[in-house]
VOGUFI-629792 format. One line per 8 residues: number of its first residue (from 1); their letters; for each residue z negated, y negated, x negated of C-alpha. Coordinates in pm, 1 decimal, always signed. Example, Ala and Ser with C-alpha at 12.3 -4.5 7.8 and 13.67 -1.06 7.14 Angstrom:
2
1> as> -780.0/+450.0/-1230.0  -714.0/+106.0/-1367.0
This chain:
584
1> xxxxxxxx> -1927.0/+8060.0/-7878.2  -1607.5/+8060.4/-8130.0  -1373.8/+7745.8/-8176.4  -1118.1/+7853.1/-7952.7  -1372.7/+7887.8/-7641.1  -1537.9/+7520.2/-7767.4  -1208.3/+7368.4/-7747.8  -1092.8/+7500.4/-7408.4
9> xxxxxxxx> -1440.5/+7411.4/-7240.3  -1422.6/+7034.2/-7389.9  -1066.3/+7065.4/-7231.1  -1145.4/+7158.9/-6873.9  -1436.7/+6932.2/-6924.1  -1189.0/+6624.0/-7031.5  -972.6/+6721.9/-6723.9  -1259.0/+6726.2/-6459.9
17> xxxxxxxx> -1303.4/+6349.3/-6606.5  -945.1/+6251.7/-6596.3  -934.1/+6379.9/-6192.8  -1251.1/+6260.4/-6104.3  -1143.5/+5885.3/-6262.3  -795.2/+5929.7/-6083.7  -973.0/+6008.6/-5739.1  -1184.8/+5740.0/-5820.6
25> xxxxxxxx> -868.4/+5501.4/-5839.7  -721.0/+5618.5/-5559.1  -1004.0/+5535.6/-5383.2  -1022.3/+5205.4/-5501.1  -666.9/+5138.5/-5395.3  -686.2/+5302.2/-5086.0  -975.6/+5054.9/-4994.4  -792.2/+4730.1/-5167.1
33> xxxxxxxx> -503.5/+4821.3/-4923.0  -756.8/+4893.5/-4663.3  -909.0/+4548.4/-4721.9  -565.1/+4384.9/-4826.9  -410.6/+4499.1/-4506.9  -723.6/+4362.7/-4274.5  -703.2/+4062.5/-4427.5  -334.7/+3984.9/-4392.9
41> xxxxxxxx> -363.7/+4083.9/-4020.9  -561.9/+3829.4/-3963.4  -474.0/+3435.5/-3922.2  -610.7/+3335.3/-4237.8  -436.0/+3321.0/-4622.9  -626.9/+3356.6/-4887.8  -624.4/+3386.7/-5248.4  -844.7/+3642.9/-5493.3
49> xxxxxxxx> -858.5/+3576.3/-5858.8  -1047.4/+3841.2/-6074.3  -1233.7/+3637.7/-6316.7  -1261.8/+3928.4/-6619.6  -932.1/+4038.8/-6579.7  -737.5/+3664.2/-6439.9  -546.0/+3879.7/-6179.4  -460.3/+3667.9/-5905.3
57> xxxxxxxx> -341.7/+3847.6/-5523.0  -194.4/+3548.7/-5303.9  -221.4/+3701.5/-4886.6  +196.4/+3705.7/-4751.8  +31.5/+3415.2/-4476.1  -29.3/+3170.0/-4776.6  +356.8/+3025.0/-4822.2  +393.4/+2953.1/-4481.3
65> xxxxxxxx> +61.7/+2854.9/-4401.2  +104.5/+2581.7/-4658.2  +486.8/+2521.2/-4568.2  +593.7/+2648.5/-4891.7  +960.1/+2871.3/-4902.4  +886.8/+3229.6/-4938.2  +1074.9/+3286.2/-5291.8  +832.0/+3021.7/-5468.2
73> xxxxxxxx> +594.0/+3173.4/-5725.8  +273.8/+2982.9/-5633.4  +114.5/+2778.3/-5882.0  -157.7/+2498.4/-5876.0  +96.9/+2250.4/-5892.3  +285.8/+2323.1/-5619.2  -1.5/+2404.2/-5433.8  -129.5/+2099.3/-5496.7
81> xxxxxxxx> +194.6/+1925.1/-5386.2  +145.2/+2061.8/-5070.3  -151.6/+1857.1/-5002.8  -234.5/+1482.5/-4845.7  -266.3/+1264.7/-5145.0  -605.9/+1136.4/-5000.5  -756.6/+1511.1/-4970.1  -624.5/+1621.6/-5330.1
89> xxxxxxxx> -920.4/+1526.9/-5482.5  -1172.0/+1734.2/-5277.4  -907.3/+2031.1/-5303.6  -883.4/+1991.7/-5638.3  -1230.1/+2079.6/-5704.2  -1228.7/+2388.3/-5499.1  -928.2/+2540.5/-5635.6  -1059.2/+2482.4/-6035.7
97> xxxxxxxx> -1386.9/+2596.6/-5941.2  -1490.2/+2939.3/-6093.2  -1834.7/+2935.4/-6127.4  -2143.0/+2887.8/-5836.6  -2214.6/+2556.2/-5753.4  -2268.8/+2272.8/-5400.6  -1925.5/+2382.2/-5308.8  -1968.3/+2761.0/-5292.5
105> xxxxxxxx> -2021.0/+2866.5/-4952.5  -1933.9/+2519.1/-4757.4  -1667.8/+2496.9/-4550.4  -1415.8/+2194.3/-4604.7  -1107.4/+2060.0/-4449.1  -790.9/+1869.6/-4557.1  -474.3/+1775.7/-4440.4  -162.9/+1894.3/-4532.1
113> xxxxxxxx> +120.5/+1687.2/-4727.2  +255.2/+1626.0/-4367.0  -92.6/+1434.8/-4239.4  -47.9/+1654.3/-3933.7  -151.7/+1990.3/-4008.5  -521.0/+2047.6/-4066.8  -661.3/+2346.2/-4302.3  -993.2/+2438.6/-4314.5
121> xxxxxxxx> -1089.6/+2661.3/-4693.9  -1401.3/+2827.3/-4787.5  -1478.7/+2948.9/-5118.6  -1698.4/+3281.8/-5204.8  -1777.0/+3333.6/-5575.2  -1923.6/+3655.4/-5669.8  -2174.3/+3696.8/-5954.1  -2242.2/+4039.8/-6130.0
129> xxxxxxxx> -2619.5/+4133.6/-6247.5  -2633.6/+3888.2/-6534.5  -2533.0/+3606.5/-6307.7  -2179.6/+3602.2/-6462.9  -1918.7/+3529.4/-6228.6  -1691.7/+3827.2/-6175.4  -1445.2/+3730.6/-5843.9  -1350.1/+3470.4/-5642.4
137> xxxxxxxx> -1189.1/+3425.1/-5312.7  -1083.5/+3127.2/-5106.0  -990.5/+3189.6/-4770.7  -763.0/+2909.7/-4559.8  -750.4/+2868.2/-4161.1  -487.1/+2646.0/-4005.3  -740.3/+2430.9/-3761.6  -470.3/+2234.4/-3609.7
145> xxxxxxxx> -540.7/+2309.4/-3261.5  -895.9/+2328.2/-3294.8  -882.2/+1981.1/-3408.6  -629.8/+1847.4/-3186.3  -886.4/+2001.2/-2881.4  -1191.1/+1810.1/-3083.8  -958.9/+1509.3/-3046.3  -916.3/+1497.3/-2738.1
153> xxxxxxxx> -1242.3/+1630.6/-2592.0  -1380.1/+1356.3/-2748.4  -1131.5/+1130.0/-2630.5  -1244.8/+1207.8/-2236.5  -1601.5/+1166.9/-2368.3  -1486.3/+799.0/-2418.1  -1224.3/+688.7/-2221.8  -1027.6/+714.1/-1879.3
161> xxxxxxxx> -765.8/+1001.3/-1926.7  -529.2/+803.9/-1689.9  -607.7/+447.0/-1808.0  -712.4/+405.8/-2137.0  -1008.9/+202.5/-2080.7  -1375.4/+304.9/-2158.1  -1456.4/+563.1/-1917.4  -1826.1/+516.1/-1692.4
169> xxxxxxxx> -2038.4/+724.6/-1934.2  -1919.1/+571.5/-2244.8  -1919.7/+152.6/-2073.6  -2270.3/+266.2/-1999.4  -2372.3/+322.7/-2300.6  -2175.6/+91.5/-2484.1  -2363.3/-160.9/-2275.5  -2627.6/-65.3/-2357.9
177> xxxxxxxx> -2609.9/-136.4/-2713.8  -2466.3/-459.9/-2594.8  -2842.9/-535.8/-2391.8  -3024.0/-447.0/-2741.6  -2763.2/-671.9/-2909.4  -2883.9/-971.3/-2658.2  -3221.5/-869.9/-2687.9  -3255.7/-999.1/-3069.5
185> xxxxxxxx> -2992.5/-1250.2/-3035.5  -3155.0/-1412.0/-2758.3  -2844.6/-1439.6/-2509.9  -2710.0/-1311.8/-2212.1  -2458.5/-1007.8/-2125.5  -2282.4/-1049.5/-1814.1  -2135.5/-770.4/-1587.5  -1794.1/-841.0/-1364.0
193> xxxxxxxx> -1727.9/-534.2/-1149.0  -1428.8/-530.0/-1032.2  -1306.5/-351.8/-644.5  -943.6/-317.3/-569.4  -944.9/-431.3/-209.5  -832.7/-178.8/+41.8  -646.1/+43.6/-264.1  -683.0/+341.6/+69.9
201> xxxxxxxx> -389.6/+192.5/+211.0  -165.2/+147.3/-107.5  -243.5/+545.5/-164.3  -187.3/+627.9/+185.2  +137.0/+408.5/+227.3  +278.5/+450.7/-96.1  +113.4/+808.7/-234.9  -114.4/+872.6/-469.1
209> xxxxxxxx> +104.6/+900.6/-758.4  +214.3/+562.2/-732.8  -182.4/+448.6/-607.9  -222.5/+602.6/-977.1  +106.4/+397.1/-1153.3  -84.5/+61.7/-957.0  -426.2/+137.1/-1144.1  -246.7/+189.1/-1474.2
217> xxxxxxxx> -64.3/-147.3/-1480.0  -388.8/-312.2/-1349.7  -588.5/-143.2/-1667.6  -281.1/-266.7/-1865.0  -391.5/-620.8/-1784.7  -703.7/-619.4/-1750.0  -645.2/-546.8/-2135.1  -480.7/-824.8/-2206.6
225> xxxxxxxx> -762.6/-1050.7/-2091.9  -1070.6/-933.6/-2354.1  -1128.0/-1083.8/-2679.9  -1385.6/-961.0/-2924.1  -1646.6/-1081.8/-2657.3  -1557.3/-809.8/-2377.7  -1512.3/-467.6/-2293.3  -1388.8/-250.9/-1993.7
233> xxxxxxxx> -1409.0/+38.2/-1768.7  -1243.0/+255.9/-1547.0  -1582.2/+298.9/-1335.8  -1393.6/+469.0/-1052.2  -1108.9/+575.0/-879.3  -1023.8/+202.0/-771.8  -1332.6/+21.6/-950.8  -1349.9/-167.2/-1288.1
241> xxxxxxxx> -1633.8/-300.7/-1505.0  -1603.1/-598.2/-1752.0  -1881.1/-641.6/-1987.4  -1907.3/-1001.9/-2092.3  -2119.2/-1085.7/-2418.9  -2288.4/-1433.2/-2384.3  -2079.5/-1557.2/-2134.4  -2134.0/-1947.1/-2124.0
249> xxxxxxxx> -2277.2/-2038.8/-1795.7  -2067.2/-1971.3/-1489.7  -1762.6/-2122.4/-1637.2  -1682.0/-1834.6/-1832.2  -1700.0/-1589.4/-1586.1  -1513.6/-1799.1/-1302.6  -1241.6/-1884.8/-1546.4  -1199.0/-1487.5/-1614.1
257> xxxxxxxx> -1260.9/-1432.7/-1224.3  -910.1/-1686.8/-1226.8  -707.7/-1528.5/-1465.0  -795.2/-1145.4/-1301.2  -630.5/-1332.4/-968.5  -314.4/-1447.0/-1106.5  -291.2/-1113.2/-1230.6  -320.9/-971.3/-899.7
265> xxxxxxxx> -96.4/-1266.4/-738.9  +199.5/-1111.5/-943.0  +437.9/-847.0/-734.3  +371.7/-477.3/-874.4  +698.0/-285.4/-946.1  +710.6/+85.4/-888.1  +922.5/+357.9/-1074.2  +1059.8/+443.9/-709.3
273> xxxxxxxx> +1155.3/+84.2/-638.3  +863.6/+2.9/-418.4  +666.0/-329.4/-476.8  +328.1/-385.6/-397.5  +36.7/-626.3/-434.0  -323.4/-632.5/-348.1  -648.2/-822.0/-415.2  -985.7/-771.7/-550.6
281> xxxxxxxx> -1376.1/-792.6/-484.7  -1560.3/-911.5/-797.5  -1958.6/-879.5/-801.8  -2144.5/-1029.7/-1136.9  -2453.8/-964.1/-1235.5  -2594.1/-1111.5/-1573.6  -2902.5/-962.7/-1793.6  -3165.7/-1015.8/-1824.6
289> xxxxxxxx> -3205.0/-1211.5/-1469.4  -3013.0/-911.2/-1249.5  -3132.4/-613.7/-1429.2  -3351.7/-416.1/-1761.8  -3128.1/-220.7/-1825.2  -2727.3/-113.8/-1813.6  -2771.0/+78.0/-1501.0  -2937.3/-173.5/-1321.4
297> xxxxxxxx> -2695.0/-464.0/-1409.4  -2410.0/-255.3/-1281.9  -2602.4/-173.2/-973.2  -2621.5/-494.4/-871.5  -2295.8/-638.1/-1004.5  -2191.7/-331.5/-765.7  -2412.0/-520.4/-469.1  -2278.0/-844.8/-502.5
305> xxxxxxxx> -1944.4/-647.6/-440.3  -2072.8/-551.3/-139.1  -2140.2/-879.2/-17.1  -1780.1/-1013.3/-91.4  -1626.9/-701.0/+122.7  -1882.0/-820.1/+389.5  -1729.0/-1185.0/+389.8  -1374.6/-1085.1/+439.1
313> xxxxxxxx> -1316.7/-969.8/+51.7  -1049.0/-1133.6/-199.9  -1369.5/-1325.8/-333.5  -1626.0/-1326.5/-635.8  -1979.4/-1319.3/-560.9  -2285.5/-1354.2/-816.6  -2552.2/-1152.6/-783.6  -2927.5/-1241.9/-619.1
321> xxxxxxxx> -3247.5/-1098.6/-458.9  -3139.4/-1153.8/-94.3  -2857.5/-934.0/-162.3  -3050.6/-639.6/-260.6  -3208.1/-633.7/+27.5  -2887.8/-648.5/+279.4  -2757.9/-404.1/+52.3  -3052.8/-191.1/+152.4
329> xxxxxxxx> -3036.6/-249.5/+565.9  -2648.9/-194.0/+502.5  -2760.9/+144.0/+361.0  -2940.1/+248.9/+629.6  -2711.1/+101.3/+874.0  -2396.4/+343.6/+741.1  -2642.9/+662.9/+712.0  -2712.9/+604.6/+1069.4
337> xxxxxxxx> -2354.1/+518.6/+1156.6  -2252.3/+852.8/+1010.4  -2463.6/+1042.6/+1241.6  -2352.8/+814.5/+1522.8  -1983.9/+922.2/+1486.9  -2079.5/+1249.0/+1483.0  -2290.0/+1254.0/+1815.9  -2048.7/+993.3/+1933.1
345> xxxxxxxx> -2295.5/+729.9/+2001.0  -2056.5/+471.1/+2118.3  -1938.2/+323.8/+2422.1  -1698.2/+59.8/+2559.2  -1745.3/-212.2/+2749.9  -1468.1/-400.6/+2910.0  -1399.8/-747.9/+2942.0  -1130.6/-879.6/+3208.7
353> xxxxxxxx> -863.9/-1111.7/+3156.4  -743.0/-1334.2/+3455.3  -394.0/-1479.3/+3548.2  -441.5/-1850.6/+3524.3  -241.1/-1979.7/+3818.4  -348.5/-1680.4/+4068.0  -691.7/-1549.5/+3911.1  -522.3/-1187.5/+3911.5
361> xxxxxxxx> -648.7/-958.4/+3696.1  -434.1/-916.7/+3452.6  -655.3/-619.5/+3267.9  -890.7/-553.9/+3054.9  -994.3/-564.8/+2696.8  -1185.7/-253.5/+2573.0  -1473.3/-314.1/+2320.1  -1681.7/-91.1/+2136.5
369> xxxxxxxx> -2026.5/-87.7/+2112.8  -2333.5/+141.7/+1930.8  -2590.2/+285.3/+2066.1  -2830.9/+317.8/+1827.9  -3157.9/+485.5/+1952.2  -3163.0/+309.4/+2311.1  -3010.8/-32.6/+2181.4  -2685.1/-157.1/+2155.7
377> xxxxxxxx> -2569.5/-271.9/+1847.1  -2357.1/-586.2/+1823.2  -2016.9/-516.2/+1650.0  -2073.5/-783.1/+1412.8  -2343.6/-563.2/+1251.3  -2171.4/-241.9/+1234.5  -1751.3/-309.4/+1204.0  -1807.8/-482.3/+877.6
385> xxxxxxxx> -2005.5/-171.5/+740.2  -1750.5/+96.6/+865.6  -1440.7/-64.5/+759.3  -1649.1/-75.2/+398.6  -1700.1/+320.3/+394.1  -1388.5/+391.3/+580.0  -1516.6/+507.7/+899.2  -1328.6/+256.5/+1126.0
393> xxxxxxxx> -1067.1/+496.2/+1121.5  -1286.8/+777.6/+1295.2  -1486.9/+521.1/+1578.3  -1074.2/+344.9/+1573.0  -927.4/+668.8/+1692.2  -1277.6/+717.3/+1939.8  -1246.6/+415.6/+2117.3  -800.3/+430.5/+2155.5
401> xxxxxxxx> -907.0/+814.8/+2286.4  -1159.5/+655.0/+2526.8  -1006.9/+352.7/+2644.4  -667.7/+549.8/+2708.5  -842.3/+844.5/+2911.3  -1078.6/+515.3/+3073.0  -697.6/+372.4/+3209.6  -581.5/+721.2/+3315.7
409> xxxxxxxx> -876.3/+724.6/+3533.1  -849.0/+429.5/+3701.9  -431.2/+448.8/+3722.6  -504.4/+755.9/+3925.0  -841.0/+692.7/+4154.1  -830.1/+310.8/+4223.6  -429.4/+252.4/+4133.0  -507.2/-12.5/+3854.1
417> xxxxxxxx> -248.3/-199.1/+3817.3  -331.9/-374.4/+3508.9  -317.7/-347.3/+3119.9  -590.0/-196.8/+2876.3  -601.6/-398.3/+2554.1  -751.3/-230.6/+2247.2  -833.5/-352.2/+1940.7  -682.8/-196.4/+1600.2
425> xxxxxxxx> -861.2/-195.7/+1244.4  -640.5/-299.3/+938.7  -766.9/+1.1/+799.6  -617.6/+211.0/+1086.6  -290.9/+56.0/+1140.2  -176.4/+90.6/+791.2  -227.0/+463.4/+833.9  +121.1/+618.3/+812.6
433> xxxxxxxx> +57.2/+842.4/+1140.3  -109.3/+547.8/+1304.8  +152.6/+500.1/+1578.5  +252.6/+889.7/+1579.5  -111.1/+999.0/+1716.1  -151.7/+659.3/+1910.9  +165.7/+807.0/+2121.4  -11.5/+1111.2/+2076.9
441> xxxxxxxx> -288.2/+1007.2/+2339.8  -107.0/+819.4/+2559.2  +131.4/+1106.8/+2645.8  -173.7/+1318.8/+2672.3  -331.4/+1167.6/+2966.2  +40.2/+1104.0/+3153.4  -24.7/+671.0/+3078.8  +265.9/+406.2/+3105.1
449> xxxxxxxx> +305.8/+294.8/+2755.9  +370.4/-41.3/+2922.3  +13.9/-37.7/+3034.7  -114.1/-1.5/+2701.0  -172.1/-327.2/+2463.5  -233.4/-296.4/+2134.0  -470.5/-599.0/+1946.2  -374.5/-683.2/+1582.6
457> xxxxxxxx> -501.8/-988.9/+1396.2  -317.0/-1203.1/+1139.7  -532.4/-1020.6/+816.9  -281.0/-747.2/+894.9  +13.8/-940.4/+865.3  -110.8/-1168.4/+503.6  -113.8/-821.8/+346.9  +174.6/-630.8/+482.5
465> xxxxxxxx> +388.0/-814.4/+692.8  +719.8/-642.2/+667.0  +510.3/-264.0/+697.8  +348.5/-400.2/+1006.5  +643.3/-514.5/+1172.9  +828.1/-217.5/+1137.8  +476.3/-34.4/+1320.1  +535.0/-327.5/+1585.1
473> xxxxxxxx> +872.3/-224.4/+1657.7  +802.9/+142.6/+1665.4  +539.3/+61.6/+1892.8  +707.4/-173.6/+2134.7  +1053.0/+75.5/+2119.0  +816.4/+285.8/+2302.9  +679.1/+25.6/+2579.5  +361.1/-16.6/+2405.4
481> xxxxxxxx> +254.4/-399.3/+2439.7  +140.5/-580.2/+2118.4  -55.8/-874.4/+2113.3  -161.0/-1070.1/+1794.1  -552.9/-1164.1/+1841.5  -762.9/-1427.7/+1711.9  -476.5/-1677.8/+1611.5  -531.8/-1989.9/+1445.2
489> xxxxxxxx> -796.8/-1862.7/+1214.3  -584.6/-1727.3/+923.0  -298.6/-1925.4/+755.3  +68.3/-1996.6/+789.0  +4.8/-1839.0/+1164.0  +301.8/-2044.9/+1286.5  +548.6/-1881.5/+1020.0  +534.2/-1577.6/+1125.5
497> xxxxxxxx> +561.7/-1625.7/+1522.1  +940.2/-1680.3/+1487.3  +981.1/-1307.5/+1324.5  +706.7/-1160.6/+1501.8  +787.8/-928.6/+1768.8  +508.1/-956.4/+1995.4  +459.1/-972.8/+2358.0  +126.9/-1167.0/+2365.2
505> xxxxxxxx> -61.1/-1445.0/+2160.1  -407.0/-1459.3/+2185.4  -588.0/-1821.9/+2091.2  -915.3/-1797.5/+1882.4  -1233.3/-1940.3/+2097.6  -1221.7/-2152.8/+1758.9  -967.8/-2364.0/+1955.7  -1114.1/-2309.3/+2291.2
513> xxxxxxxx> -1450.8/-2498.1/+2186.4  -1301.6/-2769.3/+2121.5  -1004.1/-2798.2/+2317.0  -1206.4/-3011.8/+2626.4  -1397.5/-3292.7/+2340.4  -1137.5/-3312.5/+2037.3  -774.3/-3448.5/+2130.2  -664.9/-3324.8/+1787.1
521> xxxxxxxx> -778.7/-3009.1/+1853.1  -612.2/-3012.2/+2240.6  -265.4/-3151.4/+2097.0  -210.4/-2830.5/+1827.4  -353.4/-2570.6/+2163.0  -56.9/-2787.2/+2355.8  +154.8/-2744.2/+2141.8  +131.0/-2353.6/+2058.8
529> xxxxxxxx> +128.9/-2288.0/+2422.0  +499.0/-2463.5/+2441.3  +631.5/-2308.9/+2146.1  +573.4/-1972.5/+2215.8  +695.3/-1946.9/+2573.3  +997.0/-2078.2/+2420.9  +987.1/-1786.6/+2248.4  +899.2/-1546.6/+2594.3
537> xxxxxxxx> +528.3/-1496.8/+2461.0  +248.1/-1474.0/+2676.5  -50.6/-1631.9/+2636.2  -455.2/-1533.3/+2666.1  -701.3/-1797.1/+2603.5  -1039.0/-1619.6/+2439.9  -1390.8/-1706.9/+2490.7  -1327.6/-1966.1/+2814.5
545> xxxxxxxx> -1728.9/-2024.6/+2913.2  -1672.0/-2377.6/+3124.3  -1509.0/-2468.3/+3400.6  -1352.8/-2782.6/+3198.4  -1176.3/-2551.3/+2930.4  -1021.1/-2368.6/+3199.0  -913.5/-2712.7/+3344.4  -763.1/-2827.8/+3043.4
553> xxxxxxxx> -597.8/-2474.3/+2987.5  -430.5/-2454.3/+3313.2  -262.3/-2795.3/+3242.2  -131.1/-2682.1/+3004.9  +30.7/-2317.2/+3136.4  -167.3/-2109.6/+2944.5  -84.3/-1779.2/+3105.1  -431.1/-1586.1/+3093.4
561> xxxxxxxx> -796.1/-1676.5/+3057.5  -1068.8/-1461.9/+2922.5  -1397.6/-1566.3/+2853.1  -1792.3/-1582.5/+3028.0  -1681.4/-1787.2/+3254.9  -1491.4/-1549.7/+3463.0  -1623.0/-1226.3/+3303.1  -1877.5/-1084.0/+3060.6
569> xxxxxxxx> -1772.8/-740.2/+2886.3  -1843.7/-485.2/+3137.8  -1964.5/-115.5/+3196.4  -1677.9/+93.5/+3275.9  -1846.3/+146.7/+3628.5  -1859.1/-212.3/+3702.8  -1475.2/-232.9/+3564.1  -1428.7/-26.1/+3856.0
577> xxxxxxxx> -1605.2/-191.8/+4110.7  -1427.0/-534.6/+4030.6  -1088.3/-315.5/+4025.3  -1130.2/-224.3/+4409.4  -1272.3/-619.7/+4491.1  -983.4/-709.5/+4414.9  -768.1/-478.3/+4590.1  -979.9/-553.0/+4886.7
């Protein structure tokens, strides 16, 4: 081969090179843009840095990622500027780090310079075969919202999204703690569990969204009440927990018990104007007497609730082993009650009332009993227990249903002439529809409103006076009767019979027992009597069982006796019988 062929082969051959290299580049730019371009698609900025060469490529998300203006060459100063002063130091590291070491590979996050925005950065460092570092990448996330979602998720895992307090999970287990606490300091951890009383009504009269603005201001100060000794709960919708650490005796608790009533003395004002008020249950329960563990102390504190809502509520009760076992029969009592107002296992029985001066019957007074497996369960036993769970309402709108289509009856086969009283829950009064569907029944079976007397007692009128006398005058704009029943046995009864718009008084067999053996006790019956047939009331004396109360009664123009004197409660059959006696 001659020169001239030598050189043109080593030519062609230095060309082939120079193509194949420039193919090779464009391959490797092709897949830098490849890569460059995926990465800048995606959320993330990050920065590459050769380390042979010191090229750095910054992603286009990086300036506004770390709220820096567009135009700004990046440096590690200004970088660094962007950064919370507390997380420079952490951030520091990473961004002078060049060679393999704890941080490479771990994931950190920092705030931004505006403590708000959070960034999560991880750094890769590459190593070639000789363990020399050749590249290094950090890549940067904006975890803002990820965070903010951590926050709060863990926020419900704690606390009552509409109250603040502890929620049930976390007072658990925070009490917990609290029993190991006692355990090895050798004291006691006492439990106040708090029941709004009758909070139904405020979210049935009022609505639920301002039922919800009561329980806030109630959590509001029931916060102002612990020290470093307490915690709270929102346990429930209408339920509270206080969790008192080595409480001093009683007098602890009942001076906390004092200071939750004055808060709910105080008048509650509404965004939309309305006011309300309201009382509270309080069960305690302390460990280690009432309970091993959290659970159990809770339970109980929850029992002793109970047994204040059995007494007539507005009360505190502390827990003990008697109660346990009511709570228990009262249990069983509402599971079979639930089944009974399914299958309607009631009836009413019917006990007369009698004009004084001509021993007319002046009607009748319906009153409901159970039947409970062949025996008849007294009232006493069961009306405490439903108005607990709610289910007066349901055997309330049996019995008006019953007693109603009872008076239709006897209107049209024995032409009754008299009145049919029936008595009405608090629970089912306060109902907003409560004297809608009461006209409801009495136009369905074609009865005289006039003939129809509805039975309220003076609880009703402590805790809503001005509500219930705008039901009463509903009521008696449509001819339905309204008597006020068992009188004398709450307070300040006289101050309300001068606004009271009633048709009938009914005096309390508390003042019937004595009436014939206590002159005291004769003088005040004496004197009701007068005053309210000044005012055109009539008047029913209840529970008459001797002939020398009736005496005394009739001296003194009571208008209507009822009592065992002149008439147990009766079948509805025997009702009927009596009816055409009479007529005979």
């Amino acid at each position: 081969m001659d020169y001239n062929e030598n050189v043109r082969y080593s030519n062609e051959a230095l060309k082939f090179k120079i193509d194949l290299m420039e193919a090779e580049t464009e391959k490797l730019v092709y897949h830098e843009h490849i890569y460059k371009t995926a990465l800048n698609m995606s959320e993330d900025a990050y920065i590459y840095e050769d380390l042979k060469t010191g090229k750095n490529v910054i992603s286009d998300k990086f300036h506004k990622m770390f709220g820096i203006q567009a135009d700004i060459k990046i440096n590690h100063n200004i970088f660094m500027n962007s950064i919370c002063e507390d997380d420079k130091m952490i951030v520091n590291r990473i961004m002078l780090e060049k060679k393999p070491n704890e941080l490479s590979d771990r994931v950190i996050e920092f705030r931004l310079s505006d403590n708000k925005t959070w960034i999560m950065a991880s750094i890769k460092i590459n190593i070639d075969a000789d363990g020399n570092p050749t590249e290094r990448i950090i890549f940067f996330r904006n975890i803002t919202l990820v965070k903010k979602k951590n926050e709060e998720l863990k926020y419900m895992a704690y606390f009552d999204l509409l109250t603040g307090l502890f929620n049930r999970n976390y007072f658990v287990k925070r009490l917990n703690d609290s029993l190991q606490q006692a355990d090895n300091d050798r004291c006691n951890v006492a439990v106040l569990y708090i029941d709004v009383d009758d909070f139904k009504v405020i979210n049935d009269s009022l609505g639920i969204v301002a039922g919800d603005e009561v329980i806030q201001m109630f959590a509001q100060d029931i916060n102002t009440l612990l020290d470093e000794n307490m915690f709270a709960a929102r346990m429930s919708n209408d339920e509270f927990c206080i969790a008192v650490m080595n409480p001093i005796g009683n007098r602890t608790i009942d001076k906390l018990y004092k200071r939750i009533c004055n808060l709910c003395n105080k008048t509650y004002r509404l965004i939309n104007g309305r006011k309300t008020h309201f009382t509270v249950s309080v069960g305690v329960a302390e460990y280690p007497e009432n309970g091993e563990s959290a659970l159990g102390v809770i339970k109980n504190a929850e029992i002793a609730v109970f047994e204040v809502k059995k007494n007539g509520k507005n009360n505190i009760c502390y827990f003990n082993n008697e109660m346990y076992s009511d709570f228990l029969d009262a249990l069983r009592i509402e599971r079979q009650l639930s089944a009974a107002i399914d299958n309607e296992d009631f009836l009413l029985l019917y006990q007369p009332q009698y004009d004084t001066r001509t021993n007319k019957l002046r009607g009748v007074e319906a009153l409901v009993r159970w039947k409970n497996n062949g025996t008849i369960v007294s009232p006493n036993i069961f009306i405490p227990v439903s108005e607990n769970n709610g289910s007066i309402i349901l055997i309330g709108d049996w019995v008006i249903n019953k007693a109603v289509s009872t008076l239709a009856k006897w209107k049209n086969e024995l032409d009754y002439d008299g009145i049919m009283s029936i008595n009405i829950s608090t629970l089912q009064i306060k109902k907003e529809d409560f004297v809608r569907k009461l006209k409801a029944v009495i136009d369905k079976y074609y009865v005289n409103p006039e003939d129809v007397e509805i039975e309220i007692t003076e609880s009703v009128l402590i805790e809503d006076l001005e509500g219930i006398i705008s039901k009463i005058n509903t009521m008696r704009a449509y001819g339905i009767k309204v008597s006020l029943d068992d009188f004398g046995t709450g307070f300040s009864s006289l101050a309300y019979l001068k606004d009271l718009p009633i048709d009938t008084l009914k005096i309390d067999k508390s003042f019937i027992d004595g009436i014939a053996s206590d002159s005291s006790t004769a003088i005040i019956t004496q004197s009701v009597i007068a005053m309210v047939k000044q005012l055109g009331v009539i008047t029913v004396a209840e529970g008459v069982e001797s002939k020398e109360q009736f005496e005394h009664l009739k001296k003194m123009n009571c208008d209507n006796i009822q009592g065992y004197l002149l008439g147990k409660p009766m079948s509805e059959d025997d009702i009927a019988k009596l009816i055409m006696q009479k007529q005979e």
